[in-house]
N, C-alpha and C positions, 0 to 999 in steps of 0.2 A: 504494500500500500504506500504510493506516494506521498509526503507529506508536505506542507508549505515549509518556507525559509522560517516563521513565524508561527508559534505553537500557544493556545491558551491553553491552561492542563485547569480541573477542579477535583480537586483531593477530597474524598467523603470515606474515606476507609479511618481507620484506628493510625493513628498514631503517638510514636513513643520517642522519649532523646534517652539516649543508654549512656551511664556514667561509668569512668573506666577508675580501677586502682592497679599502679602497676604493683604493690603491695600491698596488704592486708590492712596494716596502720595508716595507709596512704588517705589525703580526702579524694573524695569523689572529681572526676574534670571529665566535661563533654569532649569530645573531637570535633575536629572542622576538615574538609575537603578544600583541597583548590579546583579553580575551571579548568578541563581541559585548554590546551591550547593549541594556535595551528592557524585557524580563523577565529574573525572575528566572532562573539558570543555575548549576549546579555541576559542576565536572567532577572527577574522582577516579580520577586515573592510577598505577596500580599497572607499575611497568620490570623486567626479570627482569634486565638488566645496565646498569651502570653507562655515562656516557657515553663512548666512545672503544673498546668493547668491544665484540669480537661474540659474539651469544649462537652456541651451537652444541644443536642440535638435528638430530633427523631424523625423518621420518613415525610411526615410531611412536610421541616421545616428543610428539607434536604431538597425536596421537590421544588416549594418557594425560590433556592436560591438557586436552583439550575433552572429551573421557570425563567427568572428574570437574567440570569446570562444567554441565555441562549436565543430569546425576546431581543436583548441588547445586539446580539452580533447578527441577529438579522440585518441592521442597518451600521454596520461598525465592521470594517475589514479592517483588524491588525496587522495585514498584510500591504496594505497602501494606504495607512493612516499617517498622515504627519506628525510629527511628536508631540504636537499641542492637541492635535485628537486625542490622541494616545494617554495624554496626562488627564486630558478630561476623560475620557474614558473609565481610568482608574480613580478618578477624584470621584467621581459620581457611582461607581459600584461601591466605593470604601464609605461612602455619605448614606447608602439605601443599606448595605449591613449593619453598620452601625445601629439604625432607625430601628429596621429586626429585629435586633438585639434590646431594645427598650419594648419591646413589645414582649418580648420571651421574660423577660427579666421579671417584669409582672406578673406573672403563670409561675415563675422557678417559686417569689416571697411568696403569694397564696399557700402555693404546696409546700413548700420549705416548713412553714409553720403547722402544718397538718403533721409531718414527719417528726417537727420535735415533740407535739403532743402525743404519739405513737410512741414514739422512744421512753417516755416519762410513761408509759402504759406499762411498755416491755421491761424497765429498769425495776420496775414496781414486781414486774409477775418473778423474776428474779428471784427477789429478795424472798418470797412468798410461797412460790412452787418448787421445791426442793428435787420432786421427779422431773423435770422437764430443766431442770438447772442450767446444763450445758447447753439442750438447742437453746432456749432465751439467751443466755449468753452470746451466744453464738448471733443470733436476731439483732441484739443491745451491738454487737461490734458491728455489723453488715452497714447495718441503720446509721449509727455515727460516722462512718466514711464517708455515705452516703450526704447525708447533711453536711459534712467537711469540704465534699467533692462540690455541693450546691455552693457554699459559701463564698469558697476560692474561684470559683465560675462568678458567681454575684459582685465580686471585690474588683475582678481583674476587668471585667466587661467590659463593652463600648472601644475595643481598640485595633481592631484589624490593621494593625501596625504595617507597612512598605520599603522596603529598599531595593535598590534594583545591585548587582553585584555584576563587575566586566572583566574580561579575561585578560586585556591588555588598556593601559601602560603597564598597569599594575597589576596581578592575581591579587583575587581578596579570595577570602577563606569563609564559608560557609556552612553552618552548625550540620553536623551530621545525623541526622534522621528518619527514623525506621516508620514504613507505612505498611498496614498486615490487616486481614480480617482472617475470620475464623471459617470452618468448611459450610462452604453453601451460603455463605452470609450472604453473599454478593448475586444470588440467583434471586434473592427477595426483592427486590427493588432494581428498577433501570437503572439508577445512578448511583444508587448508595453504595456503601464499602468498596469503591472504584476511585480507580485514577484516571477520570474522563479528558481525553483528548476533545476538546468541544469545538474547535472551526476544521476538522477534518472531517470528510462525509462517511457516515454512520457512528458517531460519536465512540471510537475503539476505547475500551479497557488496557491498559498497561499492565494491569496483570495478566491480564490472558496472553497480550501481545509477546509481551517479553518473557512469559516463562514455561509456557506452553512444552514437553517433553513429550513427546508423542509415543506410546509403545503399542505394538499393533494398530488398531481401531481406535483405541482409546485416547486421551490424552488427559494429564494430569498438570495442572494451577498452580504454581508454587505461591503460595500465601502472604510474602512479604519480599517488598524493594526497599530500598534505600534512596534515598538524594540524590545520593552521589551517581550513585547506577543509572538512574532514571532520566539526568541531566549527561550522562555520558552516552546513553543509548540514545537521545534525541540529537545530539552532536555527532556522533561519530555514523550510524548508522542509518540516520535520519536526515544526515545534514543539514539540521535548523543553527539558527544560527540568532535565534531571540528567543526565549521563552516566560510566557509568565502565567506566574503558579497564582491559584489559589486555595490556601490550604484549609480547608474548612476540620479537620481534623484535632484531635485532643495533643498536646505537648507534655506530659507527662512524662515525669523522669523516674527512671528505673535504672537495676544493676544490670551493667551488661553480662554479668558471668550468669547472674540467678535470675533474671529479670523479671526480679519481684517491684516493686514499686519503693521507690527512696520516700520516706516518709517525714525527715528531718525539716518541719517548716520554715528554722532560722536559716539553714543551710541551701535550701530550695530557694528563699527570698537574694542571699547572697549571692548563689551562682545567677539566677535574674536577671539581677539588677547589671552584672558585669556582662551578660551577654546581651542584653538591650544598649549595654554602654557603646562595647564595641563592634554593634549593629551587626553580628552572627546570626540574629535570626528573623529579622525583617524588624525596622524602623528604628527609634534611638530615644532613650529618656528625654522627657524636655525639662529642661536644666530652668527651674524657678527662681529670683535673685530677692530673698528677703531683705529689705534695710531695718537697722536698727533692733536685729534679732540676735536670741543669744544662739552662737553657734553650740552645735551638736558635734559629738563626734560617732560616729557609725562606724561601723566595721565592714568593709564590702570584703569580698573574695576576689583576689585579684588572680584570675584565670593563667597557667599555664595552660593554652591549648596547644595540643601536637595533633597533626595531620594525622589521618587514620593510613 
């Protein structure tokens, strides 16, 4: 399948950023990839959640935004847009999520508050149910993640953050991240748990495309890409030569050995804040200037990142 010089990709599958220790005692550090190089390349990744955060979504709101991009590129060719189309473009998709996102946000507090009165139900049957101890237990932890997972989603909203990253004068280094669904997720929905290529005709999957193993008749899905992969099959194999991502997907930081979920919040907020700094994962803190305030002193994580 031929593809244009100019690729819009929308990411609706699971995503995760995996922290590495090259020791035991070690703290936790993400990785970064650089662009290929050879030709020119730009990439321009637009995040609907910050890192360490998971987006929360469900099929219809999935629908909603691939509804209104693929509405959009009926009259919008990336392909022979000028760059000031092209900014309006991205100005006005990052303007209508945003809006979304105030709209969802009102649905999460309702039920959020449903959730903590459940919890104070369950923490109670605990104390009280001595046969059934462990599954309520077990209910009491599920349930407070969950509210955790609501919260951090509530806190962080409203920012589909952008930067765009070029492969020359300069190589810039880009957070490395893992996009996966589980079997069959991706047969439930046209768009969901996909990496839809959206101005190619038949809107292809990236998973199917790229990992497809054929044995006899049959063929078998390999369930997770990377960045780095994804941005290197559209370049090398593809020969595009602009890509921009929209990642509607969760940022969620786990171990990469056990890839259980890093839970540490001071530490989560830290690595954050250093990789919003040094724009790894789309957009940049905006830097506030108080007068006549007493200074703070904070502790950020000053990132050793190595290239994977």
């Amino acid at each position: 399948m031929k593809y244009p010089k100019k690729v819009i990709l929308a990411i609706t599958a699971h995503g995760t950023i995996p922290l590495y220790k090259k020791e035991p005692d070690d703290e936790y550090t993400p990785h970064f990839f650089y662009l290929p190089t050879g030709r020119e390349l730009s990439v321009t990744k637009i995040s609907s959640v910050v890192p360490g955060v998971c987006n929360i979504t469900n099929n219809d709101d999935v629908d909603k935004n691939m509804k209104y991009l693929l509405n959009t590129l009926r009259t919008f060719d990336v392909s022979t847009a000028t760059r000031d189309k092209k900014k309006e473009f991205l100005d006005e998709a990052q303007r209508h999520f945003q809006e979304m996102d105030k709209d969802q946000a009102r649905d999460i507090r309702a039920d959020l508050s449903k959730k903590q009165k459940t919890l104070l139900e369950k923490e109670q049957k605990t104390v009280a149910d001595a046969d059934d101890e462990l599954e309520a237990l077990i209910e009491v932890i599920e349930l407070t993640q969950d509210i955790e997972s609501d919260k951090q989603y509530l806190y962080h909203k409203q920012n589909y953050r952008r930067d765009t990253y070029v492969n020359a004068p300069r190589r810039q280094g880009i957070l490395y991240k893992i996009y996966h669904h589980k079997p069959n997720e991706h047969l439930k929905s046209t768009f969901d748990y996909k990496i839809n290529v959206l101005n190619v005709t038949g809107i292809p999957d990236l998973f199917s495309e790229m990992n497809k193993r054929r044995s006899g008749r049959s063929a078998h899905v390999k369930r997770d890409l990377n960045l780095e992969e994804i941005i290197h099959y559209l370049y090398s194999k593809k020969k595009v030569n602009e890509i921009i991502i929209f990642d509607f997907s969760c940022s969620s930081f786990t171990d990469a050995e056990t890839h259980e979920p890093v839970m540490d919040e001071r530490f989560i907020r830290s690595v954050r804040k250093s990789l919003l700094k040094e724009r790894l994962h789309g957009g940049a803190i905006k830097r506030r200037t108080k007068r006549n305030a007493d200074k703070k002193s904070r502790r950020t994580l000053r990132l050793k990142l190595h290239p994977c």
